[in-house]
C-alpha positions as CSV (number, residue, x, y, z in Angstrom):
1,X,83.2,137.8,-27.7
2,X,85.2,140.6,-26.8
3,X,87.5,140.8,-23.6
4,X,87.1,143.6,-21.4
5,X,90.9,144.8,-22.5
6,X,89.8,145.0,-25.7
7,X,87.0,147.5,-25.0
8,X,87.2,151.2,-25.6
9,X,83.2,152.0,-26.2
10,X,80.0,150.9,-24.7
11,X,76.8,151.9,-25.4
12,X,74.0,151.1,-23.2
13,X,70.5,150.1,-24.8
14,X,68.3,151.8,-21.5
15,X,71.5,153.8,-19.7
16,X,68.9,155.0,-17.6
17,X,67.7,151.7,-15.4
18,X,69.2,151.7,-12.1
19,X,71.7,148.7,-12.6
20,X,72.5,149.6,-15.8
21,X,73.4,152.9,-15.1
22,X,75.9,151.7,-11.9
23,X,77.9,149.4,-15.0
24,X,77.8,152.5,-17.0
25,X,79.5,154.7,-14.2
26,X,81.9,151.7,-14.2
27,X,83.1,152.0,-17.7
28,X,83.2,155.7,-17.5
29,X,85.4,155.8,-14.3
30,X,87.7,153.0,-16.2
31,X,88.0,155.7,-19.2
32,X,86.4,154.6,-21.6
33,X,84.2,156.3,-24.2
34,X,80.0,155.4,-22.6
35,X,76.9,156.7,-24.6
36,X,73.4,155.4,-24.5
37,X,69.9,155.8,-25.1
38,X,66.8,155.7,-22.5
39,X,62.7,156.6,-23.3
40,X,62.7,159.4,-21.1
41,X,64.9,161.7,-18.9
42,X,65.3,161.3,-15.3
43,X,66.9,162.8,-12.1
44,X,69.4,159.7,-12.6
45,X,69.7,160.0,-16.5
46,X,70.7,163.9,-15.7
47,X,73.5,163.0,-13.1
48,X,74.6,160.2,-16.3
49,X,75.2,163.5,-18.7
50,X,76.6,165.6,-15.9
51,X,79.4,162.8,-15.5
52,X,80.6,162.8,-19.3
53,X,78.0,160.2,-20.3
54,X,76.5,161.0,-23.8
55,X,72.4,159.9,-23.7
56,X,69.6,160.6,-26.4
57,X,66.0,159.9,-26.0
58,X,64.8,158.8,-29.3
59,X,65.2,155.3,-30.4
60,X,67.1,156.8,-33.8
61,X,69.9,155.4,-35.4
62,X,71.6,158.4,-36.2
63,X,71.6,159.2,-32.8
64,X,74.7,157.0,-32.6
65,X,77.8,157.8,-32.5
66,X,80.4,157.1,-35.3
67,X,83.3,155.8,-32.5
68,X,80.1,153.1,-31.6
69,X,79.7,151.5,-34.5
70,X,82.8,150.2,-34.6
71,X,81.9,146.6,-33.4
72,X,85.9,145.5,-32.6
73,X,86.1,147.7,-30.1
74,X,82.3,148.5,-29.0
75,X,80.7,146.2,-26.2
76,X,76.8,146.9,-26.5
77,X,75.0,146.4,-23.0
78,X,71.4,146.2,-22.8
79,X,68.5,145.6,-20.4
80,X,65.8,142.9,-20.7
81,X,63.3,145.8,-20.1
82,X,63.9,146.8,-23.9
83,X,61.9,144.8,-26.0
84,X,63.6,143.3,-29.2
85,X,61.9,145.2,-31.8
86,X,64.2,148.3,-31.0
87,X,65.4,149.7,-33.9
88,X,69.0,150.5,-32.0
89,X,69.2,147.2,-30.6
90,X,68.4,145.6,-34.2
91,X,70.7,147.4,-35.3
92,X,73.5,146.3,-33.0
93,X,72.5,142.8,-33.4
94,X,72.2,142.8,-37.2
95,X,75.8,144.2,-37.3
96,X,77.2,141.5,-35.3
97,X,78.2,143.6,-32.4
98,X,79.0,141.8,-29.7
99,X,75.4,142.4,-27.6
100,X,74.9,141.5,-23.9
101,X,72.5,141.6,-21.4
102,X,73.3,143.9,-18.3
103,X,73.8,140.9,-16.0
104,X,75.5,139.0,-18.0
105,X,78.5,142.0,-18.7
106,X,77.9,142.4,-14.1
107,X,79.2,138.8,-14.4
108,X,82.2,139.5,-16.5
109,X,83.2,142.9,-14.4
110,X,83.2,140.5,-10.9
111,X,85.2,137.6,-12.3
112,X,87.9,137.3,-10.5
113,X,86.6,139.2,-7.3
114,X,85.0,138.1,-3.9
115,X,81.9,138.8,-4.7
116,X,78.9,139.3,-2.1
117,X,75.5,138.5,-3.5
118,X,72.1,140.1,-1.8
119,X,69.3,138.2,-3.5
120,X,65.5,138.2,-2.6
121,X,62.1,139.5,-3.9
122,X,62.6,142.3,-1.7
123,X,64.5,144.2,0.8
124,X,67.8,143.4,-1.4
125,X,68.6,147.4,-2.6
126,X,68.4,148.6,1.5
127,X,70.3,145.1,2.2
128,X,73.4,145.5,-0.5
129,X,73.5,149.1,0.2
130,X,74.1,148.8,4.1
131,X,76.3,145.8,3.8
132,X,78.3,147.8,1.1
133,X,78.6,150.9,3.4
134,X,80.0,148.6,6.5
135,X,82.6,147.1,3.7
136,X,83.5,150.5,2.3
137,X,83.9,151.8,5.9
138,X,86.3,148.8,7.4
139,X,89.3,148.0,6.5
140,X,88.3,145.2,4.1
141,X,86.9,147.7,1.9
142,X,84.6,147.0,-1.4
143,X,83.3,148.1,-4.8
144,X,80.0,148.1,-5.3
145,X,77.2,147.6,-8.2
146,X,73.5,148.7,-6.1
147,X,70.0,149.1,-7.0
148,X,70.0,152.6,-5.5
149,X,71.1,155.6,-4.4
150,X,72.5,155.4,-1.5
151,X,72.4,159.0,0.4
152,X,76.1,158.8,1.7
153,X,77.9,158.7,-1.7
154,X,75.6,160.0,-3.6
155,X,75.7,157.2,-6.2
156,X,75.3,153.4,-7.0
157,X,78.1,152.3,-7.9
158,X,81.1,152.1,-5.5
159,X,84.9,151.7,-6.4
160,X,87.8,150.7,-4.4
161,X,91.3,149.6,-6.1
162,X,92.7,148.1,-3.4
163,X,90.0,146.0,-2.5
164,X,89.1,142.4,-4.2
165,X,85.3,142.1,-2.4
166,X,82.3,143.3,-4.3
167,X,79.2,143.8,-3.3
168,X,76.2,143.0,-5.9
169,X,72.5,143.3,-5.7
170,X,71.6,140.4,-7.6
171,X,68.4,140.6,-9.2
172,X,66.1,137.8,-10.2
173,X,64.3,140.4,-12.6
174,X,64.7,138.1,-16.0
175,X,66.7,135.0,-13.9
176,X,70.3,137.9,-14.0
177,X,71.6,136.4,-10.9
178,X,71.8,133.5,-12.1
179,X,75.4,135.1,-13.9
180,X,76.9,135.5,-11.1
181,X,79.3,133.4,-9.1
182,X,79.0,134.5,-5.4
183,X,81.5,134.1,-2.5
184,X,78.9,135.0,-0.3
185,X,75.2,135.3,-0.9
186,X,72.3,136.5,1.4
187,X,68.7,135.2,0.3
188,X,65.9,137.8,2.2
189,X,62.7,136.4,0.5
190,X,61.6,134.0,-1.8
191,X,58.2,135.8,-2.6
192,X,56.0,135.0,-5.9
193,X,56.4,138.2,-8.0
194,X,57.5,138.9,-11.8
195,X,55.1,136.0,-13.1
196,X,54.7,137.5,-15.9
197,X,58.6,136.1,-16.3
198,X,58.3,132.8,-14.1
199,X,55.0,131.9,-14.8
200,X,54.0,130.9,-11.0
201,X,55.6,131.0,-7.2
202,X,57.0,127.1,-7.6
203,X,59.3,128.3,-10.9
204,X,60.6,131.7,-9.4
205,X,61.6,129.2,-5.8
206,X,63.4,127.1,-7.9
207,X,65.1,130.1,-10.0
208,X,66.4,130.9,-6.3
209,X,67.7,127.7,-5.3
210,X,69.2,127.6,-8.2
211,X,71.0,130.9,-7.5
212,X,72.1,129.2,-4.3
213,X,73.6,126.4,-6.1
214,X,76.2,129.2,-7.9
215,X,77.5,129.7,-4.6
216,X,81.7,128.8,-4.7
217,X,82.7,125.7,-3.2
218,X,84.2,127.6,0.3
219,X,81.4,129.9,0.6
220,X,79.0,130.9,2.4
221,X,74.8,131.2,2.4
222,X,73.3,133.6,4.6
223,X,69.5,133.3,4.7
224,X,66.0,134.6,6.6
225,X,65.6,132.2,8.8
226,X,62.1,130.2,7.7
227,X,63.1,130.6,3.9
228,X,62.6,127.2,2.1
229,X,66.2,126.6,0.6
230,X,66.3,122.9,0.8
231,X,69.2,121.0,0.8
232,X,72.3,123.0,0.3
233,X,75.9,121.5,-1.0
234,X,78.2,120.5,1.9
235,X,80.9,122.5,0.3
236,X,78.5,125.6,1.6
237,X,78.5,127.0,5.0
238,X,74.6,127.9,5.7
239,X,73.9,130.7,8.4
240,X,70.3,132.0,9.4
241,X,69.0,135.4,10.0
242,X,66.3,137.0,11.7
243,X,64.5,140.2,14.4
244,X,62.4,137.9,16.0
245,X,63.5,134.2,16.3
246,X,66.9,132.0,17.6
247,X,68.8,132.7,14.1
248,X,72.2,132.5,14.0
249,X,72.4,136.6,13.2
250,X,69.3,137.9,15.5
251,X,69.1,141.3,17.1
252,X,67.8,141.5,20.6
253,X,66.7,144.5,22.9
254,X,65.2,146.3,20.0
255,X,64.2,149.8,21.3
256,X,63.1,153.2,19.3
257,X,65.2,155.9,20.7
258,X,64.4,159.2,19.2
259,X,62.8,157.7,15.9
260,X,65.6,155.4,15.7
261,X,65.8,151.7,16.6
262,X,68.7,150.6,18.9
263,X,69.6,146.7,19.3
264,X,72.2,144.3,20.0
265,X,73.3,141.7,17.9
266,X,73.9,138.1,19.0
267,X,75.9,136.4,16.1
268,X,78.4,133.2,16.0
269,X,81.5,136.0,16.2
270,X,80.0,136.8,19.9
271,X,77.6,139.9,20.9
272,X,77.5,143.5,19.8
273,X,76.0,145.5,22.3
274,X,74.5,148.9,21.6
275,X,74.0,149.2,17.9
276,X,72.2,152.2,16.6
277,X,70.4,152.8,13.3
278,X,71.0,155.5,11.1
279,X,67.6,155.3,8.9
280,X,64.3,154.8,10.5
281,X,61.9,151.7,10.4
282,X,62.0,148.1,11.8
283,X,62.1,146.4,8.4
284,X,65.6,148.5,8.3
285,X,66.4,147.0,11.7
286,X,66.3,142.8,10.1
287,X,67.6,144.1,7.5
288,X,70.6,145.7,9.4
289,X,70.8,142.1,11.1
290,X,71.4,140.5,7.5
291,X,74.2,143.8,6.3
292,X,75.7,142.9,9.5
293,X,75.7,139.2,9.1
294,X,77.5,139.5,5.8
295,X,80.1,142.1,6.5
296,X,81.0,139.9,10.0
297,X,81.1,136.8,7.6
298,X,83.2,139.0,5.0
299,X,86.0,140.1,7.7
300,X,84.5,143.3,8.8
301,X,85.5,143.8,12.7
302,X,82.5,144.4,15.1
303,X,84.1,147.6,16.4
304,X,83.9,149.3,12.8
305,X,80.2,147.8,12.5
306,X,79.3,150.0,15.3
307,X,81.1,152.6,14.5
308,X,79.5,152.6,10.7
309,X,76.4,151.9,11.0
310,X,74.3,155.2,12.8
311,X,76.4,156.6,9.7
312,X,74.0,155.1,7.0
313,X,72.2,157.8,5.6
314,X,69.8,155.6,3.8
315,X,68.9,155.0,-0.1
316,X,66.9,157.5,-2.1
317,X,63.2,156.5,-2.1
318,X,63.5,153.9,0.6
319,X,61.8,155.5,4.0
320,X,62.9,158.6,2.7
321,X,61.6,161.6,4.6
322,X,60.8,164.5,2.6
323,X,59.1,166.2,4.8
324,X,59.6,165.7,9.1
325,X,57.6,168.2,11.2
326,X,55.3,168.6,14.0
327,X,52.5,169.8,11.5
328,X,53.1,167.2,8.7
329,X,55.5,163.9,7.7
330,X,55.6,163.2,4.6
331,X,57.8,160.1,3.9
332,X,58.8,158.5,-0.2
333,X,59.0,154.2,-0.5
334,X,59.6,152.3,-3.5
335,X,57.5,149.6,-2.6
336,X,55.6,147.8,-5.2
337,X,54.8,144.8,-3.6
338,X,52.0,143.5,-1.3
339,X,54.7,142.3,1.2
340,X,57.0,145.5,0.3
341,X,54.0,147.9,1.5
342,X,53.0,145.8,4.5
343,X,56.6,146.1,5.8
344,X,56.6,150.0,5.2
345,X,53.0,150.5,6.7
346,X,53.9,148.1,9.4
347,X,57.1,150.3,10.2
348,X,55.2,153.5,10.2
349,X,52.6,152.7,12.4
350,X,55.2,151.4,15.1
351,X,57.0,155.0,15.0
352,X,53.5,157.1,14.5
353,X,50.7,154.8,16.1
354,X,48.3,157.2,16.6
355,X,48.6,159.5,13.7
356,X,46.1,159.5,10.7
357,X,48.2,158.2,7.7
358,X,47.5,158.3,4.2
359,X,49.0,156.5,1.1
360,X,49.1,157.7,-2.4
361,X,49.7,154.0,-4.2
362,X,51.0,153.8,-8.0
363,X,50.7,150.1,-9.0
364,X,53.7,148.9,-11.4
365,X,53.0,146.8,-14.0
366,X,49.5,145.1,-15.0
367,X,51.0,141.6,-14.8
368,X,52.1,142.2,-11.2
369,X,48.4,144.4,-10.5
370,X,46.8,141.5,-11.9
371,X,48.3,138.9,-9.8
372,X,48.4,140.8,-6.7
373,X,45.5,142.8,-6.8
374,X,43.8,141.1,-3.7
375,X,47.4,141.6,-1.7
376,X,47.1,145.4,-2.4
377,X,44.2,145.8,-1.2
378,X,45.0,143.5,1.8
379,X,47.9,145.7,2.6
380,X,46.4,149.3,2.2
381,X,43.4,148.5,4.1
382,X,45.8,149.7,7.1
383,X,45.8,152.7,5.9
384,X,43.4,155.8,7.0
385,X,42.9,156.5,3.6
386,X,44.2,156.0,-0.1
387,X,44.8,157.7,-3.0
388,X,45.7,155.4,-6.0
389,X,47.1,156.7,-9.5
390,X,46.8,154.8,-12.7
391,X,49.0,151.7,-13.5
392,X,52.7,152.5,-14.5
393,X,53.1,150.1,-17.3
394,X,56.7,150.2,-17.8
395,X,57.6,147.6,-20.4
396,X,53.8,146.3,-20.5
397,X,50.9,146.7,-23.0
398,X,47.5,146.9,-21.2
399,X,45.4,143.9,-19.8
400,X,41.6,143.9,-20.3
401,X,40.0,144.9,-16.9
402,X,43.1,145.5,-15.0
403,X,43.6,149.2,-13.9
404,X,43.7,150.3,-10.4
405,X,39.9,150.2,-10.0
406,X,40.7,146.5,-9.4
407,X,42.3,146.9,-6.4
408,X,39.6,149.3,-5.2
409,X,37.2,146.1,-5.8
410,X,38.6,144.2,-3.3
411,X,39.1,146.9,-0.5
412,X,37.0,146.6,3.0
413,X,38.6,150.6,3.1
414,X,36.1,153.2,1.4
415,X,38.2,155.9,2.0
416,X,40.0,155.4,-1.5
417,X,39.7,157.5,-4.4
418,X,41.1,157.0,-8.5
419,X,42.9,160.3,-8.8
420,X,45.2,161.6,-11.5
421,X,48.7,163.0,-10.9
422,X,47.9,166.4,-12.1
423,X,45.1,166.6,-9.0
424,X,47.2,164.6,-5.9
425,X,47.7,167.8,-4.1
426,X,44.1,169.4,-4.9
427,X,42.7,166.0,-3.6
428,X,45.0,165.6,-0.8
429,X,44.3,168.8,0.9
430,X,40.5,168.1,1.1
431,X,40.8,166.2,3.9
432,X,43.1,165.6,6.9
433,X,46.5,165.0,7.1
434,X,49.4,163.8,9.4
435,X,51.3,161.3,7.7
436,X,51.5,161.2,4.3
437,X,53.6,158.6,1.7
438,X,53.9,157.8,-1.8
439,X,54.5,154.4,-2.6
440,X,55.4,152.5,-5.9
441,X,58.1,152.0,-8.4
442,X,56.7,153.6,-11.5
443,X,57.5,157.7,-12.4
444,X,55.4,158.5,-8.9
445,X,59.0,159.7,-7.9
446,X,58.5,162.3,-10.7
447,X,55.5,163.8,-8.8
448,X,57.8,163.6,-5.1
449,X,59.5,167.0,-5.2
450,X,56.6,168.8,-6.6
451,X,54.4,167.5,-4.0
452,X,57.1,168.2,-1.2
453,X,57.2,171.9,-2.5
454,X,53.5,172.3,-2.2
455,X,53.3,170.6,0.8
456,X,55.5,173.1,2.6
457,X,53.6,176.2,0.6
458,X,50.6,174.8,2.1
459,X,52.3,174.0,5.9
460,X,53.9,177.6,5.7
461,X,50.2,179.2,5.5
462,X,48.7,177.4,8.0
């Protein structure tokens, strides 16, 4: 296995995936030579190239670079997404290249660092990325490996030399947390979802308590209060979370000033008094209260916690507004879960109660439309009305009788059409509109700027 001195190329079997492409940034700001190939280009894959990063889009063997097939000095990466009968990844493997898996290579780059872990089913992207931004805005400082974008920096991955904490989203996507050794760790939810890994919600708790027993002996768990962690090693501090209820981090005084929540923040360090958000929404409030927890626990001084956080600009697709006026909202949210969509929807009806809102919905995956079709339905029956696109299928061939008619099925709504992408905007504009969002974690954010464009063609000639 080769050591990371010994490393002067990596290529990257799916550059494009969000935490693959943060490692690759890595390896590319440490100078070494990084190439790849995805399936398709993206917004993120383009940014990759415009940084010195070599990508190709055909799964071709001659696509590959002579200095990469030199396996003594040529760390392959890949993600679990690409399935094993790719002919590159063969090839690496057949050669006796030394081949990892994206988390396991995340575990190798944080040896040796103070690594802070964000774990949970969701709300861990908008949790690593704000406590990440407190870090990098203190004097303790951080580099960073996120799940998104975050607006300030432009970027996912964060670098800091004369810092020893990093800050990790630590994905249970394929069990890829379990590779890391945290210092500190935040568990937000404990959800069922990817069962088409775990099989059901009993193996995907224990995958988590079993991330919670990789905690360092010294360190520290910080979890949503009500989670079921069970019993916890006494070499662990424990610490509990919440917006609502007597947790150890809990934010009290919540108010919406201006579209933007205000709160203070009673915490074992003592009370912070007047704390203002920089992103919209009360899921972004708790999970302010968790960012906060962590960077408190991590060192961070309460006077540069106030001081940073009205600063956060937010993570692409998360809340994101696209369009803010007094004729039309139109906000983008990568939520793909039940409980992801009710916390969204929940959110925008507190800051637009009376407003008429609809949802164009792009399910992700049939495993996870399958399982959850009922909760789908459940949580866009809120809605005014919905629009709902065919089934991103990502990594996934199709099921028998799953498509997104199956949600429709167990809808009380009946203002819900089947539309295509090429007709959003023609079927949109039929009937009214106040707030508008598109939700889901497939290529929906593909459609997003085009839809924004003719959105505002449409505003304009009101």
């Amino acid at each position: 296995m080769l050591q990371l001195k010994d490393i002067k190329n990596v290529y990257f079997v799916g550059v494009g995936g969000i935490g693959m492409s943060a490692i690759a940034r890595f390896f590319k700001y440490e100078g070494l030579n990084v190439a790849g190939y995805d399936r398709v280009s993206t917004v993120l894959t383009k940014e990759l190239e415009s940084e010195g990063i070599d990508i190709h889009y055909d799964d071709d063997i001659k696509q590959i670079a002579l200095n990469y097939q030199h396996k003594e000095s040529t760390l392959v990466v890949y993600t679990p997404a690409i399935p094993q009968e790719h002919s590159e990844l063969k090839y690496f493997i057949g050669k006796g290249f030394d081949v990892r898996k994206r988390a396991a290579v995340l575990g190798l780059i944080s040896q040796g660092m103070q690594s802070v872990c964000v774990a949970g089913t969701h709300g861990k992207t908008t949790i690593s990325s704000m406590t990440a931004h407190l870090y990098k805005q203190s004097a303790v400082g951080c580099n960073a490996f996120l799940g998104g974008i975050v607006n300030n920096y432009k970027t996912n991955f964060l670098h800091d030399a004369h810092s020893r904490v990093v800050v990790l989203e630590a994905d249970e996507f394929d069990r890829s947390f379990l590779h890391l050794k945290p210092h500190l760790a935040l568990l937000s939810a404990m959800d069922a979802d990817h069962l088409d890994i775990y099989g059901d919600a009993e193996t995907i708790n224990d995958a988590f308590l079993e991330f919670v027993d990789k905690i360092e002996a010294g360190g520290v768990l910080l979890h949503k209060l009500g989670l079921p962690v069970g019993e916890v090693s006494d070499e662990i501090e424990v610490f509990t979370y919440s917006i609502t209820d007597n947790a150890d981090f809990s934010a009290h005084n919540i108010r919406l000033v201006d579209g933007l929540y205000h709160f203070d923040l009673r915490s074992p360090f003592g009370i912070i008094k007047g704390l203002k958000m920089g992103v919209p929404a009360l899921v972004n409030v708790e999970n302010a209260v968790g960012a906060i927890g962590l960077a408190l626990l991590g060192g961070v001084e309460g006077d540069e916690i106030k001081a940073s956080l009205p600063t956060f600009e937010g993570i692409r697709r998360r809340f994101q507004y696209r369009i803010k006026s007094d004729d039309l909202v139109f906000i983008d949210d990568y939520a793909h879960h039940p409980e992801e969509i009710n916390a969204t929807l929940n959110s925008v009806k507190a800051i637009y109660p009376d407003s008429h809102i609809t949802v164009i919905f792009q399910p992700h995956l049939y495993t996870r439309t399958r399982d959850f079709a009922e909760g789908f339905a459940a949580s866009l029956d809120v809605c005014d009305r919905v629009l709902l696109l065919d089934i991103y299928p990502a990594r996934e061939m199709p099921i028998a009788g799953v498509d997104s008619s199956l949600i429709v099925k167990y809808m009380k709504n009946r203002e819900v059409e089947l539309v295509s992408k090429a007709d959003i905007f023609k079927v949109l504009i039929g009937r009214k509109m106040e707030v508008v969002l598109t939700l889901g974690a497939g290529d929906i954010d593909k459609e997003v700027p085009l839809l924004e464009e003719e959105l505002n063609v449409f505003i304009s000639n009101k």
